[in-house]
C-alpha positions as semicolon CSV with decimal commas, in nm:
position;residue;x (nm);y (nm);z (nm)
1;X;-0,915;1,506;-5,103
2;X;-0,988;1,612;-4,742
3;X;-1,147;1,249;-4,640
4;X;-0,883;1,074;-4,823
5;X;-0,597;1,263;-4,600
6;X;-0,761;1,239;-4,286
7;X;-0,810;0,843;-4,394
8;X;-0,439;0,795;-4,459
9;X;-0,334;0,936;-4,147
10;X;-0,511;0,755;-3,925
11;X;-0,430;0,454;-4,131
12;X;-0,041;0,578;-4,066
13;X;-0,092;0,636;-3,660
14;X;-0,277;0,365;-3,601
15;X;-0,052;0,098;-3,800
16;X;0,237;0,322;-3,591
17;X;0,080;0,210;-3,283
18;X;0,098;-0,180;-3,357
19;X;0,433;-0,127;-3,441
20;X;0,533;0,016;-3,104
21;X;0,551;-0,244;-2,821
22;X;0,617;0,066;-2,560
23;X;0,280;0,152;-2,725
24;X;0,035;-0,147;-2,767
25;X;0,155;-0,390;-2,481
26;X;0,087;-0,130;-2,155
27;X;-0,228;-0,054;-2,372
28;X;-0,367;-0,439;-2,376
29;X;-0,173;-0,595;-2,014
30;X;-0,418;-0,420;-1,775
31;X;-0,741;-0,433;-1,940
32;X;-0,682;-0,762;-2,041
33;X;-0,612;-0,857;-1,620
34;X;-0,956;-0,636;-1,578
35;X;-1,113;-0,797;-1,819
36;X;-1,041;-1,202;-1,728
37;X;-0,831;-1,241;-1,414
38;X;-1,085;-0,989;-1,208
39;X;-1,415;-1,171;-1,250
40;X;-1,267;-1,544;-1,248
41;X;-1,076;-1,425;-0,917
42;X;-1,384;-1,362;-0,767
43;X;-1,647;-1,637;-0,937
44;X;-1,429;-1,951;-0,966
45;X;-1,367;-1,976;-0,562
46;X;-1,721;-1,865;-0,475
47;X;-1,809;-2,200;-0,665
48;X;-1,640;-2,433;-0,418
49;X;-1,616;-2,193;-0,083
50;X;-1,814;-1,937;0,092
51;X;-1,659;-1,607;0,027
52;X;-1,647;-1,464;0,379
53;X;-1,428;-1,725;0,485
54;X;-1,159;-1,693;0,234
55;X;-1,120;-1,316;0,282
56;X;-1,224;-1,018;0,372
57;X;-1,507;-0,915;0,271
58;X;-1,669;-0,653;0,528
59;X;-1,653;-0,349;0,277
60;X;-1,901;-0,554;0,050
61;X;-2,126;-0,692;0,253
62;X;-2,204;-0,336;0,422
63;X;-2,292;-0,220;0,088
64;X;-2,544;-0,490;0,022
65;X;-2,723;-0,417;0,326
66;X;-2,714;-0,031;0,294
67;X;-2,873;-0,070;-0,076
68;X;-3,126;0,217;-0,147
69;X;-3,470;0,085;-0,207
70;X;-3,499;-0,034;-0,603
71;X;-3,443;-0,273;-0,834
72;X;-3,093;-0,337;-0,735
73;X;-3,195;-0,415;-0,375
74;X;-3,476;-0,631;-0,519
75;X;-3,255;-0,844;-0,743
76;X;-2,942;-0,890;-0,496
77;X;-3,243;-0,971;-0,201
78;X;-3,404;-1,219;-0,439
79;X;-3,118;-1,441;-0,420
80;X;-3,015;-1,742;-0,146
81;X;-2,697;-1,717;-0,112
82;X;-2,474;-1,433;0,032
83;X;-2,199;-1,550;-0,243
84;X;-2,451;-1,544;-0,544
85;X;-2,525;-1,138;-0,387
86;X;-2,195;-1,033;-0,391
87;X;-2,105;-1,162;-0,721
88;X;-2,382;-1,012;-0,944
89;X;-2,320;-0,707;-0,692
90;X;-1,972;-0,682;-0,780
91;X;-1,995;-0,769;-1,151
92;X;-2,257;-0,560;-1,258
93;X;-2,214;-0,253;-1,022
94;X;-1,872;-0,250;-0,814
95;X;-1,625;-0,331;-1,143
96;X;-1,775;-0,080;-1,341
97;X;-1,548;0,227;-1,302
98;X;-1,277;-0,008;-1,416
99;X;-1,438;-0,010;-1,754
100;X;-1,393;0,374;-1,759
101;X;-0,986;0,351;-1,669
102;X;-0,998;0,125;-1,950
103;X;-1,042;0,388;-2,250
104;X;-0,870;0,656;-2,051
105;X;-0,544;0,449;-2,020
106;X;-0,550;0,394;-2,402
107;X;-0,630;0,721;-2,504
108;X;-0,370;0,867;-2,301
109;X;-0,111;0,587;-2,457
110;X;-0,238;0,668;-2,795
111;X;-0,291;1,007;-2,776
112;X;0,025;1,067;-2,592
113;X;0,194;0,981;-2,906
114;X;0,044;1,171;-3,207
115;X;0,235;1,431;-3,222
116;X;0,485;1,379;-2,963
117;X;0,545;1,031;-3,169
118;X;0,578;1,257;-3,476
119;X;0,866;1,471;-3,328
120;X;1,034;1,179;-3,215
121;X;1,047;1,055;-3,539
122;X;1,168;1,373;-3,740
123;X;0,816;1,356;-3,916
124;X;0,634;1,654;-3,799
125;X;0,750;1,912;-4,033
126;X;0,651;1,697;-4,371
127;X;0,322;1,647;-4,131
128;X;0,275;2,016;-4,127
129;X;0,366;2,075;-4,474
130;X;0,150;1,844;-4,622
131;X;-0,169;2,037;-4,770
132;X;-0,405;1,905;-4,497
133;X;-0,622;2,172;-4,321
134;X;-0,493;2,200;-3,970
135;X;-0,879;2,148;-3,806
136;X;-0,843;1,824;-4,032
137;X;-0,506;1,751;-3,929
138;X;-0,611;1,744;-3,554
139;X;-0,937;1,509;-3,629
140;X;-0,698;1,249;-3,736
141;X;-0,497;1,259;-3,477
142;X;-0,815;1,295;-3,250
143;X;-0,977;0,966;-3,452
144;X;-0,645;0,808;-3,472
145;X;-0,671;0,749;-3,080
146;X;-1,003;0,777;-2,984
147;X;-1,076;0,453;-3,243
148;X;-0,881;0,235;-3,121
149;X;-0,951;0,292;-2,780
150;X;-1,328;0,245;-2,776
151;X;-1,280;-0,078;-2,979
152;X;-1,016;-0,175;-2,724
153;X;-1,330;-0,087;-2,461
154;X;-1,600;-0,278;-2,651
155;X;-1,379;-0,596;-2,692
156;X;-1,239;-0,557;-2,314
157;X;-1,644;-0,566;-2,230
158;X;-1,695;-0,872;-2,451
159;X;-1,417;-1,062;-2,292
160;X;-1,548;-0,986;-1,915
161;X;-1,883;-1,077;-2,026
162;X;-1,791;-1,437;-2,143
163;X;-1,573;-1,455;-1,874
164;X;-1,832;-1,391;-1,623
165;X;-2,144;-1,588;-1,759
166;X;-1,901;-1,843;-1,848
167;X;-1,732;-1,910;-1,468
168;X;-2,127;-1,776;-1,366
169;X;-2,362;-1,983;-1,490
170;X;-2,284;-2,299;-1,320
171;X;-2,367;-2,067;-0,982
172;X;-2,666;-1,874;-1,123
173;X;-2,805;-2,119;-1,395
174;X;-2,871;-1,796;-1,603
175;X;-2,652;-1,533;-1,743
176;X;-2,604;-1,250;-1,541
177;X;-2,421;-0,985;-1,757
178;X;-2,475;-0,758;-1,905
179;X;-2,714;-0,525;-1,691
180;X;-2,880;-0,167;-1,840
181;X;-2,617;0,016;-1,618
182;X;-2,371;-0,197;-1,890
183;X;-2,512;-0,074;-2,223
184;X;-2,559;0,295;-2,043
185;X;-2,184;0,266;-1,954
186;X;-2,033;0,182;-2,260
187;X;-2,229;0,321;-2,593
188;X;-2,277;0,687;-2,378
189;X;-2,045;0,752;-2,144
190;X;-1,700;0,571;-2,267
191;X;-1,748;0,771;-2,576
192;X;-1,795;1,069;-2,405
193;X;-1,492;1,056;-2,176
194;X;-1,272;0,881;-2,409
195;X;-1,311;1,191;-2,665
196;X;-1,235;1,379;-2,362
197;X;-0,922;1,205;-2,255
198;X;-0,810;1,230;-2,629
199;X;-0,833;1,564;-2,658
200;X;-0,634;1,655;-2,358
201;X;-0,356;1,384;-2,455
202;X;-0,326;1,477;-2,843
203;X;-0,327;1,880;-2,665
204;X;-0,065;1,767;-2,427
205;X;0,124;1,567;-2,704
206;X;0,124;1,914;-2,941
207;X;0,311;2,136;-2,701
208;X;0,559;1,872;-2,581
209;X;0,866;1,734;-2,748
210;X;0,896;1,414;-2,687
211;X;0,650;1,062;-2,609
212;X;0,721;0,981;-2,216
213;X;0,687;1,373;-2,090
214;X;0,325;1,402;-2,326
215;X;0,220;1,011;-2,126
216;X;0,337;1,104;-1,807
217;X;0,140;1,447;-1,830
218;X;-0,183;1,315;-2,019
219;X;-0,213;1,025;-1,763
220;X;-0,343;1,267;-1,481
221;X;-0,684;1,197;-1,678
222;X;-0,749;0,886;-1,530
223;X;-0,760;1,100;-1,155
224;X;-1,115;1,120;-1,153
225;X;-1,212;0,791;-1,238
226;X;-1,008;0,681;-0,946
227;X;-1,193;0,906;-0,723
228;X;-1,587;0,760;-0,915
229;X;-1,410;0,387;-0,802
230;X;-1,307;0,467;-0,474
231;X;-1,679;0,603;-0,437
232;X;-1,810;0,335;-0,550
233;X;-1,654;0,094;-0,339
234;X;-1,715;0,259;-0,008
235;X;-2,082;0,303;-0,092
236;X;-2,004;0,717;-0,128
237;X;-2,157;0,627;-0,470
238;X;-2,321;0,364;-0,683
239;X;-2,290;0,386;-1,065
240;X;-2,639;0,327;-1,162
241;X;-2,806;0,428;-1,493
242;X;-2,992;0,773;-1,379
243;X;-2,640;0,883;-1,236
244;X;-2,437;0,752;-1,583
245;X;-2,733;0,907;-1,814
246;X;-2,637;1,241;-1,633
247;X;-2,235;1,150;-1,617
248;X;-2,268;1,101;-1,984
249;X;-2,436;1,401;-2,095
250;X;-2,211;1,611;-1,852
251;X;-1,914;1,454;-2,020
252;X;-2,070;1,531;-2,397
253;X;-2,133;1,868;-2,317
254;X;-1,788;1,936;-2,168
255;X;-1,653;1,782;-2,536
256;X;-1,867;2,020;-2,719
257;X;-1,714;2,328;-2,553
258;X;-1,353;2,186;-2,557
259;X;-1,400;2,095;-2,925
260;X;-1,517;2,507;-3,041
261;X;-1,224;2,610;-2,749
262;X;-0,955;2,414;-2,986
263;X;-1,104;2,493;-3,351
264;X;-1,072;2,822;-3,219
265;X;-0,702;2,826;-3,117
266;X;-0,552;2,633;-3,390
267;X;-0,203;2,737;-3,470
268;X;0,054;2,589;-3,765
269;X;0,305;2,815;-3,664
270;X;0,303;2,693;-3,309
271;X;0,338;2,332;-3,382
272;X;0,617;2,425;-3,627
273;X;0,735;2,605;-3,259
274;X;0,659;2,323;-3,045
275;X;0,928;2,085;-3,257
276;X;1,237;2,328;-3,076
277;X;1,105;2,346;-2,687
């Protein structure tokens, strides 16, 4: 009875969410530009011109030559060209942080509307009558976003990956993507931080009344990530696998205590409050 309820209501949110174009479309339009515009504005002119004529390019090439000793400095050495460097540079290492804005911006769409959507609607007090469990109550809501936002991830990664070896290869003769620091990134740590981010959205979304004020609040999420890409690309930081192994386990643990925190704080009566603010 319990599996079956949490099934039908993430069934309900989720087939909520494809009916909801102030939902789905800010959701898809960005990662969709990170996903294919990004790489093919960088690949398809390196084809035909030398990069570091057709802009600038400074900020880059000062990273390549202040790579650490290791296999990244080894691979981006190995190659002739100072356009064939900066591409596998960029695609592999410098974009990566964008793939971590990716499942925070849906989270916070989709979690910004679970139960703030419900208020909106007039449904939350048949929601909190129904004879769910609260704790399971909250773990649909929780899978209800955090699903479609790591599949969002994983097909956003597919798309930049064909779009990369496909514009690529005729450079490289080989595919270049994906890279360990790839498979590290996105089957440890965008789990990790997208459970995170959907926590603190379907939290935000419990005690607010109403869809924009729970997204407007829950989007401070994506903060950090900001600060890991502006890092990155000033060579404060490079996100390679011994750092994300670490970033990843950090982020689990972090879940773990913010999961017992919230079982322990669970509160009908204040959700049933939370419908008047």
């Amino acid at each position: 009875m319990k599996t079956r309820a949490v099934k039908a209501i993430i069934k309900k949110d989720i087939m909520a969410i494809g009916s909801n174009v102030q939902i789905w479309l800010p959701m898809l339009l960005i990662p969709i530009i990170f996903s294919l515009v990004l790489p093919g504005v960088l690949i398809i002119p390196a084809r035909f011109y030398e990069l570091t004529t057709i802009g600038n390019m400074d900020t880059i090439l000062k990273l390549l030559d202040n790579l650490p000793p290791g296999a990244l400095r080894e691979i981006i050495l190995s190659f002739d060209t100072v356009n064939k460097k900066m591409i596998y540079f960029a695609v592999n290492y410098l974009f990566a942080p964008f793939f971590l804005i990716i499942p925070l911006m849906a989270a916070s769409v989709i979690g910004a509307n679970s139960f703030a959507g419900e208020k909106e609607r007039k449904t939350m007090e048949s929601l909190l009558f129904a004879p769910v469990a609260l704790p399971s109550l909250f773990w649909a809501k929780i899978l209800s976003a955090f699903l479609p936002a790591f599949f969002l991830t994983i097909l956003c990664s597919l798309l930049y990956g064909l779009m990369v070896n496909l514009t690529a290869y005729p450079l490289f003769h080989a595919l270049i993507f994906p890279q360990p620091n790839w498979l590290i990134l996105l089957f440890w740590v965008t789990p990790a931080l997208s459970l995170g981010a959907v926590f603190v959205n379907v939290l935000i979304s419990a005690k607010v009344k109403g869809f924009q004020e729970a997204y407007q609040l829950g989007g401070l999420v994506i903060l950090p990530v900001l600060v890991l890409f502006v890092g990155q690309i000033t060579g404060l930081l490079l996100v390679n696998t011994v750092f994300l192994w670490w970033l990843g386990a950090s982020l689990w643990l972090i879940d773990l205590i913010f999961i017992k925190r919230v079982g322990e704080r669970l509160n009908r009566d204040k959700l049933f409050a939370s419908q008047v603010l």
